[in-house]
N, C-alpha and C positions, 0 to 999 in steps of 0.2 A: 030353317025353312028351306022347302025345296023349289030350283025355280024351275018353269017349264021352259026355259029360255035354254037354247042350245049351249053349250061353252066357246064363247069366242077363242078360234085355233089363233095363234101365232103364225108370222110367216113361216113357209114354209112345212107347217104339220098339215094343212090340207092333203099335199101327196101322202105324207105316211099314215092318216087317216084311212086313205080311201076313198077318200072325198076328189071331186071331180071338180078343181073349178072351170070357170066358164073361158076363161083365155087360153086355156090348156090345150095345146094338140093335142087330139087322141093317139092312143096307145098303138092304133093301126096306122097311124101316117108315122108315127114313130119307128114301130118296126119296119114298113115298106121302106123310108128315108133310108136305114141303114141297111137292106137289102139292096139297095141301089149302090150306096156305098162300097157292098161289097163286090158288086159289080164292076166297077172303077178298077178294082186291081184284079179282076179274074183273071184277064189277060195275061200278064205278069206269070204268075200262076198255071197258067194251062201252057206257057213257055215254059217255062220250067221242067215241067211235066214232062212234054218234048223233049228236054234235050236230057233229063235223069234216063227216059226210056232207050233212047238213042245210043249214052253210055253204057246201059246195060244190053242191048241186042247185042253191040259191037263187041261187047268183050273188054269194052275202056272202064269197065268198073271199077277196075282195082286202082285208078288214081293216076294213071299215063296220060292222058287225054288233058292236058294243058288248056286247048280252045276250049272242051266242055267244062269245065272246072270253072274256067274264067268267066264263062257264060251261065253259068249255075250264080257263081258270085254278084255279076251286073245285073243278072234278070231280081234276085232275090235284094240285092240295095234298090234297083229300080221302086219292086213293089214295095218295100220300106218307105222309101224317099215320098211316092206318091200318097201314100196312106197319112201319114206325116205332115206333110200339105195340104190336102184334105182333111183331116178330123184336127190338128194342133191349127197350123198357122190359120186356111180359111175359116174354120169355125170359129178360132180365136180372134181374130179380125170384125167379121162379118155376121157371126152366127151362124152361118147356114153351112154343112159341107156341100156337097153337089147331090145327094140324095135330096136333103133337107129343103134346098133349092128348087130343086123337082117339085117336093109334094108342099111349097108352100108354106115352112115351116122353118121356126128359127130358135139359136139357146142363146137367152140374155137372161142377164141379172132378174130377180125377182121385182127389187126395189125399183130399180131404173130403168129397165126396159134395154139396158143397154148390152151391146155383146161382152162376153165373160172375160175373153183373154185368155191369149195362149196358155200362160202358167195354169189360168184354173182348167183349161179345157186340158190339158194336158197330165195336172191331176188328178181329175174327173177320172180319165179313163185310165189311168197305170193303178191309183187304188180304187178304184170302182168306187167312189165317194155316191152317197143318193144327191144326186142336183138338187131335190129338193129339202135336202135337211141341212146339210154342212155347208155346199157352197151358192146358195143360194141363187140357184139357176133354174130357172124355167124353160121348155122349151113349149112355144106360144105357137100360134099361127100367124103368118107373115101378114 
């Protein structure tokens, strides 16, 4: 017999469904969140930028330029280190990076409600894992 009853999803199949649940941030505070994110390190980044151009007007391209080189190195760990803080330890902590914080919005466990932790948040994003199938992560509204 056929039921007209939906199939009850498991955790977690609602996202790869398509299915929309109701504590779910939307897909738009999601991207803006991480657009903000990557705001955090533009900085970093348009330094940079600076000083590769700087190398190259002056003719230090070929690798003489010691300060530029050093400051190529510090600017490029800086926006490592900060990025790192932002998306591993604060989201792993807290949930939120500092986008996420902005638009009101946070990654915790499915079951608990609680934040992920470094290890999964860190996971998360070196294999691109779905939060919502393997490591049972939601990101909710705060």
């Amino acid at each position: 017999m056929y039921s007209t009853q939906r199939p009850r999803l498991r955790t977690g199949e609602a996202a790869s469904q398509g299915t929309q649940r109701k504590d779910r941030a939307p897909r738009a505070s999601r991207v803006l969140a991480a657009l903000v994110d990557a705001l955090v390190v533009l900085p970093f980044g348009v330094l940079l930028g600076v000083v590769q151009a700087h190398k190259e007007s002056s003719g230090l391209y070929s690798g003489t330029s010691v300060g530029a080189a050093v400051a190529s190195v510090l600017l490029s760990a800086s926006a490592l280190a900060v990025f790192v803080w932002n998306v591993v330890v604060k989201q792993g902590r807290t949930g939120q990076t500092i986008g996420k914080e902005v638009l009101k919005i946070k990654l915790v466990q499915e079951g608990t409600g609680l934040p992920v932790g470094n290890g999964r948040v860190l996971l998360r994003h070196v294999a691109h894992i779905d939060a919502g199938k393997r490591s049972r992560a939601v990101v909710v509204r705060a």
